[in-house]
Gaussian input, Z-matrix of N, CA and C with variables (Angstrom, degrees):
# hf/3-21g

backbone

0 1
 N
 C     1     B1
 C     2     B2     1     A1
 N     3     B3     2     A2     1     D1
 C     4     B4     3     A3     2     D2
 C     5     B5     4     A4     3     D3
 N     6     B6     5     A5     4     D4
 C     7     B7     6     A6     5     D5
 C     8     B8     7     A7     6     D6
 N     9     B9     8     A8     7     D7
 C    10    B10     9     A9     8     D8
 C    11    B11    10    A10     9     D9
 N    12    B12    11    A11    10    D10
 C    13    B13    12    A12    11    D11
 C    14    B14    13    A13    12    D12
 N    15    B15    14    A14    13    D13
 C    16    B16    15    A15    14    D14
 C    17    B17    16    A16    15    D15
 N    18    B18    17    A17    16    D16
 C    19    B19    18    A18    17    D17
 C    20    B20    19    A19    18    D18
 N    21    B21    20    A20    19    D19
 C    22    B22    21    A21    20    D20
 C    23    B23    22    A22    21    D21
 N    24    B24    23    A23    22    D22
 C    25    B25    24    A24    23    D23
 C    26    B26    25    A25    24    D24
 N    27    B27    26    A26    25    D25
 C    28    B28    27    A27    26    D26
 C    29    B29    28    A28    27    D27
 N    30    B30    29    A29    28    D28
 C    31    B31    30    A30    29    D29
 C    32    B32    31    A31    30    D30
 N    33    B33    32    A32    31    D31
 C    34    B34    33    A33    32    D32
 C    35    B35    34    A34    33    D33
 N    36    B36    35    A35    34    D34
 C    37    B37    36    A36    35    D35
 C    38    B38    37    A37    36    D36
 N    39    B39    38    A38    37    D37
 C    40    B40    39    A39    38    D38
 C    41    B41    40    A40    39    D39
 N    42    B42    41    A41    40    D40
 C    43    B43    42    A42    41    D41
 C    44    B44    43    A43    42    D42
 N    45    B45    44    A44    43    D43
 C    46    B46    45    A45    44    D44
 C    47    B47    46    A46    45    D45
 N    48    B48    47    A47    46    D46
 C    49    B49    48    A48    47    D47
 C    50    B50    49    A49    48    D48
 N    51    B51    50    A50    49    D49
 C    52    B52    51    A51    50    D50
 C    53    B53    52    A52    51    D51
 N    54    B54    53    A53    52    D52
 C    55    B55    54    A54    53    D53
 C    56    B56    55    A55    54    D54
 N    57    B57    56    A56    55    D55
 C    58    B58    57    A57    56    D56
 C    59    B59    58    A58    57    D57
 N    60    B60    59    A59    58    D58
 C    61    B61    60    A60    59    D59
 C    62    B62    61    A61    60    D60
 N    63    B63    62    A62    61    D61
 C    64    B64    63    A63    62    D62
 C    65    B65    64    A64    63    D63
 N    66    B66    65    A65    64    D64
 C    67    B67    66    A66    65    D65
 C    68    B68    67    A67    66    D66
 N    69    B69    68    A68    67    D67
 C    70    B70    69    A69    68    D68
 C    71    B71    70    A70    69    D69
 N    72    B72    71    A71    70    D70
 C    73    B73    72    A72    71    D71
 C    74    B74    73    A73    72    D72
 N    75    B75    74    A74    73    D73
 C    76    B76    75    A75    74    D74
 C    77    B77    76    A76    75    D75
 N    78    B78    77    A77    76    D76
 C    79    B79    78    A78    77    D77
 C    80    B80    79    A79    78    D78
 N    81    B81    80    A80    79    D79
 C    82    B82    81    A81    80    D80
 C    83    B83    82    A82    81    D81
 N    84    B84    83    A83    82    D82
 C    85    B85    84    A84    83    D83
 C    86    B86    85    A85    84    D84
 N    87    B87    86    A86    85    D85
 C    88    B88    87    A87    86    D86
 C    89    B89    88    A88    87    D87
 N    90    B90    89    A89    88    D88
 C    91    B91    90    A90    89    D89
 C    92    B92    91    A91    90    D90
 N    93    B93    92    A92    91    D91
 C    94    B94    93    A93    92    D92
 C    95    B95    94    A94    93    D93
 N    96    B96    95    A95    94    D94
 C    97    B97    96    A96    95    D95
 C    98    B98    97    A97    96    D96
 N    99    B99    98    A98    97    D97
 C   100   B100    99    A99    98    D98
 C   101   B101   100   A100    99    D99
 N   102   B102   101   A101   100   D100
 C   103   B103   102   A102   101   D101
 C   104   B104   103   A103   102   D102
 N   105   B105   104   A104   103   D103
 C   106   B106   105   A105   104   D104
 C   107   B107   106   A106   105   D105
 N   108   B108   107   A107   106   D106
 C   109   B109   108   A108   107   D107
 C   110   B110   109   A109   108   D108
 N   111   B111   110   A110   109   D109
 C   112   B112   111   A111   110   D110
 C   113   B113   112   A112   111   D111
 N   114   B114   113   A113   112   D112
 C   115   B115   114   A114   113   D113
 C   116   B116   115   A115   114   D114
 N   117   B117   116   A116   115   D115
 C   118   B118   117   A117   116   D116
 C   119   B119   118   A118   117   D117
 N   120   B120   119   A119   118   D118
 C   121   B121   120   A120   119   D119
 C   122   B122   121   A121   120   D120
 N   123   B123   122   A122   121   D121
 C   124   B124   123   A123   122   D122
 C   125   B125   124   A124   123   D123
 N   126   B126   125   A125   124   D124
 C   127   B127   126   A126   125   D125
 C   128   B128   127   A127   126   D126
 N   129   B129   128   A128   127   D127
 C   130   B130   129   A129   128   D128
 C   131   B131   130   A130   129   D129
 N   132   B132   131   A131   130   D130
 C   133   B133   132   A132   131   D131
 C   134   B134   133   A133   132   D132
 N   135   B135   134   A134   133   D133
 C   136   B136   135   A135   134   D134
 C   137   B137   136   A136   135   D135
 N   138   B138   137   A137   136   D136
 C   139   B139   138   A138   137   D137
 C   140   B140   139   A139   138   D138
 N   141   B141   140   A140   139   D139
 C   142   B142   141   A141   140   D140
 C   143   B143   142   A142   141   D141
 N   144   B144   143   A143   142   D142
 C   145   B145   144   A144   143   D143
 C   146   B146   145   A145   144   D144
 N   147   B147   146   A146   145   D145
 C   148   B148   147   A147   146   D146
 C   149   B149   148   A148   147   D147
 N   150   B150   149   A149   148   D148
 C   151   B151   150   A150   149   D149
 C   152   B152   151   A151   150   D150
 N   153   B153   152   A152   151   D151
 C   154   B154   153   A153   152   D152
 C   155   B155   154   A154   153   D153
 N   156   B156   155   A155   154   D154
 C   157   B157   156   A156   155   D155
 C   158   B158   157   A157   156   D156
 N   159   B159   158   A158   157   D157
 C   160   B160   159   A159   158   D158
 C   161   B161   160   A160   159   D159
 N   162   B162   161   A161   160   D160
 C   163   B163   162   A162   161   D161
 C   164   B164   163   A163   162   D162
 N   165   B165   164   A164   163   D163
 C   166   B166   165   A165   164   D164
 C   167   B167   166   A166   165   D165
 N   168   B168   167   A167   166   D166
 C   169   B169   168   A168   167   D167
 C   170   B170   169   A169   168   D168
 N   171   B171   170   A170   169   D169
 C   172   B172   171   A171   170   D170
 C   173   B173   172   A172   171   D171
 N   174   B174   173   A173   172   D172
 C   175   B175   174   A174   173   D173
 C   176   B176   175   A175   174   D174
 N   177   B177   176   A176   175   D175
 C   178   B178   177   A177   176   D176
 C   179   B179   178   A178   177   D177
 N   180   B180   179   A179   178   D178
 C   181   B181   180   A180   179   D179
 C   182   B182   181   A181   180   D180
 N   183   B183   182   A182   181   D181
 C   184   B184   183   A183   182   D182
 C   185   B185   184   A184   183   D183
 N   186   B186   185   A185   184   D184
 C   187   B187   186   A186   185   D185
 C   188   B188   187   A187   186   D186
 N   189   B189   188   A188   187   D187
 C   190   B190   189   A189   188   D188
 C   191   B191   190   A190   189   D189
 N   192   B192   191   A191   190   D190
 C   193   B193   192   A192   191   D191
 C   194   B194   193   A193   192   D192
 N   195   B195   194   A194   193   D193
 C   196   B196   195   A195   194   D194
 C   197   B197   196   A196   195   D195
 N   198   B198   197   A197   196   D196
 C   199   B199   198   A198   197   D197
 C   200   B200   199   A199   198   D198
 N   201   B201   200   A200   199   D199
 C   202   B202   201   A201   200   D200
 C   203   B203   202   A202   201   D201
 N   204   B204   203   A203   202   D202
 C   205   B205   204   A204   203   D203
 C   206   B206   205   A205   204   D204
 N   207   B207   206   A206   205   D205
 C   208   B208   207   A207   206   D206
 C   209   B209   208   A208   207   D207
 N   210   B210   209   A209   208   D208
 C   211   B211   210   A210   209   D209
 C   212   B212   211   A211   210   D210
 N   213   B213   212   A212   211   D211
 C   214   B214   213   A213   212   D212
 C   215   B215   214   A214   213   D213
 N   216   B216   215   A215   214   D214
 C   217   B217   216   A216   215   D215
 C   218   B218   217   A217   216   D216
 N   219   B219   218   A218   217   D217
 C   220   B220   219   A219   218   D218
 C   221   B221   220   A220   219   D219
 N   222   B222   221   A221   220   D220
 C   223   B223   222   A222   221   D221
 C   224   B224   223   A223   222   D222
 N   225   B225   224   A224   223   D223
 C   226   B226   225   A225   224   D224
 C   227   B227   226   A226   225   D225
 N   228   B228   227   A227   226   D226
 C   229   B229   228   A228   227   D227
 C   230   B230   229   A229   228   D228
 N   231   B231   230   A230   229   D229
 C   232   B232   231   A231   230   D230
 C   233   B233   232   A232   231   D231
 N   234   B234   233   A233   232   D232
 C   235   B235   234   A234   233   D233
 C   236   B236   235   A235   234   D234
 N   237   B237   236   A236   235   D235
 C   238   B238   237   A237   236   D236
 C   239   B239   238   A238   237   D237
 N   240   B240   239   A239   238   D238
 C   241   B241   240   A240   239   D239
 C   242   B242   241   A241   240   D240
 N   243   B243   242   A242   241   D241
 C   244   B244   243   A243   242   D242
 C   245   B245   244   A244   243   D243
 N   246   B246   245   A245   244   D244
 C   247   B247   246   A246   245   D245
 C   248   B248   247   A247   246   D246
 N   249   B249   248   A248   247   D247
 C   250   B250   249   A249   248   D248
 C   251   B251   250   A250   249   D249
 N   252   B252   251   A251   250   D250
 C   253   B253   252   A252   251   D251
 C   254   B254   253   A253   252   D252
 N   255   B255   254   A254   253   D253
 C   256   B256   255   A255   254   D254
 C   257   B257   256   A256   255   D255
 N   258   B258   257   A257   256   D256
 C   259   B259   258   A258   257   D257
 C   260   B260   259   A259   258   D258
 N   261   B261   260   A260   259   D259
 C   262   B262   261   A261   260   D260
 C   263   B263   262   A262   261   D261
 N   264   B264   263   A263   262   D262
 C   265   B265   264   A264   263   D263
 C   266   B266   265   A265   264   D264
 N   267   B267   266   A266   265   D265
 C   268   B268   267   A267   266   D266
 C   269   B269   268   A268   267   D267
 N   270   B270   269   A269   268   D268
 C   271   B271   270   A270   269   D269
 C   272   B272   271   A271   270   D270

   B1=1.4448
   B2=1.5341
   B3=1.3340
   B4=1.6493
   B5=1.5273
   B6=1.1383
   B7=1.8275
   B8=1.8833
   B9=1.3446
   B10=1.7278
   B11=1.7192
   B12=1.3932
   B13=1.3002
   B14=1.7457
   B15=1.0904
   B16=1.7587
   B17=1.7124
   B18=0.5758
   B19=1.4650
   B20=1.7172
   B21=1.5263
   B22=1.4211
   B23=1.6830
   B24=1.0434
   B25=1.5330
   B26=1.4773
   B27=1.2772
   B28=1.4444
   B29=1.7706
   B30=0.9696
   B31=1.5060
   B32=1.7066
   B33=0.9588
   B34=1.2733
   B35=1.2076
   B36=1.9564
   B37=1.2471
   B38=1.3438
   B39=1.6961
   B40=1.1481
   B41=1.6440
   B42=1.1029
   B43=1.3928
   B44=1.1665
   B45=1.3889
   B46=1.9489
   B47=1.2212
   B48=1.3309
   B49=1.2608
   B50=1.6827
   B51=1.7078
   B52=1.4987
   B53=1.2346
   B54=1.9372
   B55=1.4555
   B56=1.2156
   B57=1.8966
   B58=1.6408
   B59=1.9540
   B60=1.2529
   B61=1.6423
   B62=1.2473
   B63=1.3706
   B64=1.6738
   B65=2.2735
   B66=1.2164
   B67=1.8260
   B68=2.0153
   B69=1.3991
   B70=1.5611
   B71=1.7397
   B72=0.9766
   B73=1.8552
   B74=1.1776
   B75=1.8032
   B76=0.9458
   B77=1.8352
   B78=1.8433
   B79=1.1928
   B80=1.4877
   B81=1.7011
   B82=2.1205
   B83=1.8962
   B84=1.5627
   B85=1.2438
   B86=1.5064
   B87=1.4956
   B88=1.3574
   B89=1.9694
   B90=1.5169
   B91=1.3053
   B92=1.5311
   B93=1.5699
   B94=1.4832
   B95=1.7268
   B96=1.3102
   B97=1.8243
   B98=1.4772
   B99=1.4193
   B100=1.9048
   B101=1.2252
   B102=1.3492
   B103=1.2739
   B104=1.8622
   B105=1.7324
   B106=1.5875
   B107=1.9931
   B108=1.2660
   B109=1.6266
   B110=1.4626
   B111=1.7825
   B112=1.4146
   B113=1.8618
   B114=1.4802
   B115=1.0171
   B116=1.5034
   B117=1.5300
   B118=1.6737
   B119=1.6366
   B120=1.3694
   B121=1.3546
   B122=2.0145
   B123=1.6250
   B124=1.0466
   B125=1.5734
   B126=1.2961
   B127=1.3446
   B128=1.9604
   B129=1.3902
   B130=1.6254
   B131=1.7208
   B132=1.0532
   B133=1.7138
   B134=1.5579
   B135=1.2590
   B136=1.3664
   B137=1.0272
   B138=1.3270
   B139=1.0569
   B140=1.5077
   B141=1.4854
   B142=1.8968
   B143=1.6615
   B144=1.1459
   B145=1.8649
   B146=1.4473
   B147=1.4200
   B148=1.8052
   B149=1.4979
   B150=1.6891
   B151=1.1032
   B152=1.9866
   B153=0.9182
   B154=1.8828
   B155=1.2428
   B156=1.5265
   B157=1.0675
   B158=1.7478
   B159=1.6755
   B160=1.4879
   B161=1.7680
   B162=1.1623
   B163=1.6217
   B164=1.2999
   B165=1.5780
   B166=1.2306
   B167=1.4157
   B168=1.8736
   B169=1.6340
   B170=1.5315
   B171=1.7259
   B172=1.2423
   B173=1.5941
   B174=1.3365
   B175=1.7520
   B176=1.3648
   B177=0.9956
   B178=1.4294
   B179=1.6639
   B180=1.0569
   B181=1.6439
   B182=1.9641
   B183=0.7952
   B184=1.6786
   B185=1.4134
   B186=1.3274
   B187=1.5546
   B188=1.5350
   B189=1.5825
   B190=1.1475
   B191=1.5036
   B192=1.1901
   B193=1.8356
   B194=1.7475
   B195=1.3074
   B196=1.4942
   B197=1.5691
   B198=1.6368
   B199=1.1430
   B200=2.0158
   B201=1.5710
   B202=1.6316
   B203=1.1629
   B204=1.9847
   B205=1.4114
   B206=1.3166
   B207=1.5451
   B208=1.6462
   B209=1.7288
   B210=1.0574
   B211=1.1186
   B212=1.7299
   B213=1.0743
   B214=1.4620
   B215=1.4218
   B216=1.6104
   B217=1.5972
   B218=1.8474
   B219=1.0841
   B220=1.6532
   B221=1.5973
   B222=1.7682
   B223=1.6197
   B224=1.3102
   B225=1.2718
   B226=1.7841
   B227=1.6176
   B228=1.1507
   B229=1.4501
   B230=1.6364
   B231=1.2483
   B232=1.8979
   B233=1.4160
   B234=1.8253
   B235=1.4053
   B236=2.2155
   B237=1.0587
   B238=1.6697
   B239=1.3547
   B240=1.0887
   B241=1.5332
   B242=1.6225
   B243=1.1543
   B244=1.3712
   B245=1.4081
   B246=1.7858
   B247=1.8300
   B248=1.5372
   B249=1.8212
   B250=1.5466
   B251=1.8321
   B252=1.4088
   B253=1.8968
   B254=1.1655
   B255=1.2731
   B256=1.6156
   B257=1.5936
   B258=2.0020
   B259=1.2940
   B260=1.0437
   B261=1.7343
   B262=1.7562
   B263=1.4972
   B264=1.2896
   B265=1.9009
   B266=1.3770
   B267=1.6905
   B268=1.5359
   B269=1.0764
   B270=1.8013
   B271=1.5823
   B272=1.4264
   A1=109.22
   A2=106.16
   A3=105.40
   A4=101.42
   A5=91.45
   A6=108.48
   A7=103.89
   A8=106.77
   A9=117.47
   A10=101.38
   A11=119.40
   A12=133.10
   A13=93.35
   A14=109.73
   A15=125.98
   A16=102.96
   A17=121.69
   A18=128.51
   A19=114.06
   A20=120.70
   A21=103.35
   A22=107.58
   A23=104.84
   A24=136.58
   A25=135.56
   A26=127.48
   A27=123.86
   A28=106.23
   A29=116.13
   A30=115.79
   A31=126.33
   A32=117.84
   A33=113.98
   A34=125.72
   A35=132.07
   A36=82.92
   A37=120.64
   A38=131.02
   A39=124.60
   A40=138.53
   A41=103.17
   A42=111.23
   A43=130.74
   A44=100.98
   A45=117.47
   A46=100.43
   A47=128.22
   A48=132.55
   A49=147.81
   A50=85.85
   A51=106.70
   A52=138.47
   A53=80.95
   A54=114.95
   A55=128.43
   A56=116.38
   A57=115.79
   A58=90.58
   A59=109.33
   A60=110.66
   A61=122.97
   A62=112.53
   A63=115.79
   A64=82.94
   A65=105.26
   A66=124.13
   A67=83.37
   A68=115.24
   A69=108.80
   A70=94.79
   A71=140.11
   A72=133.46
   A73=120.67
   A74=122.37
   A75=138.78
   A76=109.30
   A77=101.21
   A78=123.30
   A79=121.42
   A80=97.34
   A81=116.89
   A82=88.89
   A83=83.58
   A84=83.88
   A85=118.76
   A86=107.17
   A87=101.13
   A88=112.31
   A89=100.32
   A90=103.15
   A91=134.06
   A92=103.93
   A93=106.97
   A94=101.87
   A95=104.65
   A96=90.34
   A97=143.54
   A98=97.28
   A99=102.92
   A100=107.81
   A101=139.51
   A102=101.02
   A103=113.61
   A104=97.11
   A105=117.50
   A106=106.17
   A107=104.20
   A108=111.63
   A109=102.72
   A110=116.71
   A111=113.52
   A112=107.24
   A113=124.50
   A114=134.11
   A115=102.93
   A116=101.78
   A117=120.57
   A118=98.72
   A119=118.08
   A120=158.28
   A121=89.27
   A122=115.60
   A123=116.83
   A124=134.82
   A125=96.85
   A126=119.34
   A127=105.29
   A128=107.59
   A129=119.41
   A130=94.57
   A131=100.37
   A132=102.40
   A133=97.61
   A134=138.89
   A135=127.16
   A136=115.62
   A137=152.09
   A138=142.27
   A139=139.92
   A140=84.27
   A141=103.69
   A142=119.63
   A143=90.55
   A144=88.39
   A145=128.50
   A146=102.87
   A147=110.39
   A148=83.18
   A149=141.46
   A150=114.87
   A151=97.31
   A152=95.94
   A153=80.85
   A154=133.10
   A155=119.30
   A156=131.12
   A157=131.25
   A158=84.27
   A159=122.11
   A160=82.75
   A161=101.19
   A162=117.26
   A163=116.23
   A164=110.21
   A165=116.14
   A166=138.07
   A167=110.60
   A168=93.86
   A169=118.91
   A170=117.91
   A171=118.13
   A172=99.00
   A173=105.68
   A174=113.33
   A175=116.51
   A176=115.57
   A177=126.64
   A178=115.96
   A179=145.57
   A180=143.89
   A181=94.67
   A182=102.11
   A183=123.40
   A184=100.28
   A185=122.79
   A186=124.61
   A187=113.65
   A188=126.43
   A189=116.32
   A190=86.83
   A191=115.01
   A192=129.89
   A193=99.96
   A194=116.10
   A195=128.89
   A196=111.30
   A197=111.56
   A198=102.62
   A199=95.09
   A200=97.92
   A201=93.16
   A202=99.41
   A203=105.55
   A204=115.63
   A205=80.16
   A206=114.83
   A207=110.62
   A208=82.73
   A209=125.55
   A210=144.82
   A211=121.99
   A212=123.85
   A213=138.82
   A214=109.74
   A215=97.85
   A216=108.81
   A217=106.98
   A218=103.72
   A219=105.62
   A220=86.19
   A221=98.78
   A222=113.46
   A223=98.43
   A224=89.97
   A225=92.92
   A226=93.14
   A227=119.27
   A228=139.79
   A229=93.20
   A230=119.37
   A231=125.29
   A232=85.10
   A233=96.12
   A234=111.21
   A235=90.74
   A236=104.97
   A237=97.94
   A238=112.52
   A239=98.61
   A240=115.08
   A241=143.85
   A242=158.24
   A243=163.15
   A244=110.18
   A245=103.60
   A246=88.03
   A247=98.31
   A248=101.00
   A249=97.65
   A250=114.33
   A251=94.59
   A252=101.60
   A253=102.94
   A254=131.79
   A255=161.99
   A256=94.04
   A257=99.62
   A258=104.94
   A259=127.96
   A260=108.84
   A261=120.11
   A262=109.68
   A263=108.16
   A264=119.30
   A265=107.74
   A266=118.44
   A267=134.83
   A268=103.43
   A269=118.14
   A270=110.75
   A271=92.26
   D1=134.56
   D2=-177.10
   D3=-63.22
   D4=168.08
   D5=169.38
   D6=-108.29
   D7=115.18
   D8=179.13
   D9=-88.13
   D10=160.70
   D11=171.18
   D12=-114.46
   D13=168.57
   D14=169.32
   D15=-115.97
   D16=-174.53
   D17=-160.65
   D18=155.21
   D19=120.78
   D20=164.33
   D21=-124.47
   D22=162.89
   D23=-179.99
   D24=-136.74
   D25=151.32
   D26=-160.11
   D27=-105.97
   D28=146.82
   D29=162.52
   D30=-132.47
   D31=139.07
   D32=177.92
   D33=-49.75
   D34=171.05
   D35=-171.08
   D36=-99.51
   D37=1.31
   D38=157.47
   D39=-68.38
   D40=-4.75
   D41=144.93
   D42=-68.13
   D43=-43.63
   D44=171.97
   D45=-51.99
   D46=-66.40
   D47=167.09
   D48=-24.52
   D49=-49.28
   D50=148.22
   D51=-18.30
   D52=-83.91
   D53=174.56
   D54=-52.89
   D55=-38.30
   D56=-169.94
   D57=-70.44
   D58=-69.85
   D59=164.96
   D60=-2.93
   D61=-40.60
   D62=-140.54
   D63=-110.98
   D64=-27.18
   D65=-172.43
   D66=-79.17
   D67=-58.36
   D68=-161.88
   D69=-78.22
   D70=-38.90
   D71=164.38
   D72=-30.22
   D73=-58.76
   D74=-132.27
   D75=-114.24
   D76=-39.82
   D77=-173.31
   D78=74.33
   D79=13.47
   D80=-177.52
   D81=-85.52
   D82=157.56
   D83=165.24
   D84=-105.29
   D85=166.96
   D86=-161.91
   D87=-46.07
   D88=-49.05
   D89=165.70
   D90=-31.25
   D91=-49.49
   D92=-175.40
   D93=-76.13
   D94=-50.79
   D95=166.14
   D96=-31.01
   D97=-55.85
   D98=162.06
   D99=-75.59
   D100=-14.45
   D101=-176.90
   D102=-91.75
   D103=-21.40
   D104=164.87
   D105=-48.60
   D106=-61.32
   D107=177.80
   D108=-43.33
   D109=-59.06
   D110=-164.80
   D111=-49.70
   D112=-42.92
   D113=-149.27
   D114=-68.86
   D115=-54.37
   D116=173.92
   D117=-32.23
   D118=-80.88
   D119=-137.71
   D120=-64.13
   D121=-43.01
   D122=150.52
   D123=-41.83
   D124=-66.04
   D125=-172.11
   D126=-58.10
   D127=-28.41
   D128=-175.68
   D129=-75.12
   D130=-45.01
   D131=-175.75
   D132=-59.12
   D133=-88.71
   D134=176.28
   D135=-22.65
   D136=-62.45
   D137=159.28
   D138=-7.70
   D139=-78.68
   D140=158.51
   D141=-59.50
   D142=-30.16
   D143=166.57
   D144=-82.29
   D145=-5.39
   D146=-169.50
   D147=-111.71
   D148=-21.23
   D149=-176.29
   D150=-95.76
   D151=-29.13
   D152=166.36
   D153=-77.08
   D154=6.37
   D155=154.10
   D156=-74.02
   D157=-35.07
   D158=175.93
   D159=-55.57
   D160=-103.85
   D161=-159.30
   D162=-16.27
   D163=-73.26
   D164=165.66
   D165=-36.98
   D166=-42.35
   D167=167.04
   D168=-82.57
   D169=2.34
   D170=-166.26
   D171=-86.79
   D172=-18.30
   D173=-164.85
   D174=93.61
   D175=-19.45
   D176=-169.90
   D177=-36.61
   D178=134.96
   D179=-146.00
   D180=-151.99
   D181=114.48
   D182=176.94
   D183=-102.29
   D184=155.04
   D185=160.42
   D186=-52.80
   D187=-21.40
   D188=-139.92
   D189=-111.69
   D190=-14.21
   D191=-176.85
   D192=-99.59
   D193=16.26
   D194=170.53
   D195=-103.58
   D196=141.09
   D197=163.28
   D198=-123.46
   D199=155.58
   D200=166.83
   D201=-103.97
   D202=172.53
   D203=-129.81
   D204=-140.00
   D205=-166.57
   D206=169.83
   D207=-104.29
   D208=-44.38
   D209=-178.80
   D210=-66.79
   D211=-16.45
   D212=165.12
   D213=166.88
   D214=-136.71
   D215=179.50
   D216=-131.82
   D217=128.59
   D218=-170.64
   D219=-121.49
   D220=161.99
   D221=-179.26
   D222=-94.71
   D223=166.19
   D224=-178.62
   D225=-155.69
   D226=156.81
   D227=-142.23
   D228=-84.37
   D229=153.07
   D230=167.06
   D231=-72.56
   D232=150.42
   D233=-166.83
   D234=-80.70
   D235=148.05
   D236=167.39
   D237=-96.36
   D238=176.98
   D239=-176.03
   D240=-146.10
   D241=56.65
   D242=-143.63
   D243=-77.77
   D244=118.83
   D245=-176.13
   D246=-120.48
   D247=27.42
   D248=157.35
   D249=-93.82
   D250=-0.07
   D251=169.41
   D252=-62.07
   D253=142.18
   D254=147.93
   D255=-71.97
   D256=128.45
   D257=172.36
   D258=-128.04
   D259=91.44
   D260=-139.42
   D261=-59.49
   D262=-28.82
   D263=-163.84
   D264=-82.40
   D265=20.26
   D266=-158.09
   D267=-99.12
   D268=-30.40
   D269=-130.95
   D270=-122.55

Protein backbone atom coordinates (compact mmCIF):
# COMPACT_ATOMS: atom_id res chain seq x y z
CA UNK A 1 0.00 0.00 0.00
CA UNK A 2 1.38 3.37 -0.95
CA UNK A 3 2.18 5.78 1.73
CA UNK A 4 -0.21 9.27 1.06
CA UNK A 5 0.87 12.78 2.53
CA UNK A 6 -2.17 15.36 3.43
CA UNK A 7 -1.54 18.63 2.35
CA UNK A 8 -4.09 21.62 2.15
CA UNK A 9 -4.51 24.42 -0.27
CA UNK A 10 -6.77 27.34 -1.14
CA UNK A 11 -8.77 27.98 -4.28
CA UNK A 12 -10.58 30.70 -5.54
CA UNK A 13 -13.95 30.63 -5.61
CA UNK A 14 -14.60 29.75 -9.21
CA UNK A 15 -12.45 27.11 -9.20
CA UNK A 16 -14.20 25.92 -6.03
CA UNK A 17 -16.99 26.00 -8.12
CA UNK A 18 -15.54 24.13 -10.85
CA UNK A 19 -14.56 21.51 -8.81
CA UNK A 20 -17.96 20.79 -6.71
CA UNK A 21 -19.54 20.69 -10.57
CA UNK A 22 -16.82 18.74 -11.88
CA UNK A 23 -17.31 16.02 -8.12
CA UNK A 24 -21.48 16.15 -9.04
CA UNK A 25 -20.62 15.29 -13.21
CA UNK A 26 -18.27 12.79 -12.63
CA UNK A 27 -19.29 11.18 -9.13
CA UNK A 28 -14.97 11.39 -8.29
CA UNK A 29 -14.20 12.73 -5.34
CA UNK A 30 -12.81 15.94 -5.03
CA UNK A 31 -9.58 14.11 -4.00
CA UNK A 32 -9.45 11.70 -6.87
CA UNK A 33 -9.88 14.75 -9.25
CA UNK A 34 -6.71 16.68 -8.19
CA UNK A 35 -4.82 14.05 -7.96
CA UNK A 36 -6.16 12.83 -11.76
CA UNK A 37 -5.39 16.80 -12.81
CA UNK A 38 -1.89 16.48 -10.97
CA UNK A 39 -1.05 13.37 -13.19
CA UNK A 40 -2.28 15.03 -16.57
CA UNK A 41 -0.45 18.31 -15.63
CA UNK A 42 2.70 15.88 -15.30
CA UNK A 43 2.31 14.05 -18.23
CA UNK A 44 1.93 17.85 -20.21
CA UNK A 45 5.30 18.66 -18.69
CA UNK A 46 6.98 15.64 -20.47
CA UNK A 47 5.58 16.52 -23.28
CA UNK A 48 6.67 20.09 -23.47
CA UNK A 49 10.03 18.89 -22.57
CA UNK A 50 10.36 16.22 -25.39
CA UNK A 51 9.01 18.90 -27.80
CA UNK A 52 11.77 21.43 -26.70
CA UNK A 53 14.14 19.06 -27.14
CA UNK A 54 12.59 18.46 -30.52
CA UNK A 55 13.04 22.11 -31.65
CA UNK A 56 16.21 22.77 -30.43
CA UNK A 57 18.10 19.73 -31.85
CA UNK A 58 16.06 20.23 -35.12
CA UNK A 59 17.31 24.00 -35.21
CA UNK A 60 14.12 25.08 -35.68
CA UNK A 61 13.91 29.17 -34.89
CA UNK A 62 10.32 30.65 -34.17
CA UNK A 63 9.98 34.46 -33.78
CA UNK A 64 9.48 33.87 -30.18
CA UNK A 65 12.99 31.81 -29.86
CA UNK A 66 14.41 35.25 -31.49
CA UNK A 67 15.98 37.94 -29.80
CA UNK A 68 16.60 41.51 -31.70
CA UNK A 69 19.97 42.84 -31.80
CA UNK A 70 21.25 46.36 -32.54
CA UNK A 71 22.97 44.47 -35.10
CA UNK A 72 20.19 41.98 -36.36
CA UNK A 73 18.30 39.10 -34.93
CA UNK A 74 20.20 36.18 -33.17
CA UNK A 75 18.45 32.84 -31.66
CA UNK A 76 18.42 32.36 -28.32
CA UNK A 77 17.73 29.13 -26.50
CA UNK A 78 13.78 28.02 -25.14
CA UNK A 79 13.71 29.27 -21.69
CA UNK A 80 13.97 25.75 -19.41
CA UNK A 81 12.19 24.74 -16.76
CA UNK A 82 12.16 22.24 -13.53
CA UNK A 83 8.81 21.35 -11.98
CA UNK A 84 10.73 19.29 -9.46
CA UNK A 85 11.67 23.07 -8.02
CA UNK A 86 9.72 23.91 -4.84
CA UNK A 87 8.10 27.37 -5.09
CA UNK A 88 8.56 28.75 -1.60
CA UNK A 89 6.99 32.42 -2.38
CA UNK A 90 3.70 30.17 -3.39
CA UNK A 91 2.48 29.22 -0.10
Amino acid sequence: MKKTKQTAFRLDPDTWGWLEQEVQRTGKSTSVLIREGIELLKAEVKVLASLKAQFEASGVAYPAMKAQTASGVKQVSLKSFDVTQSNKSAS
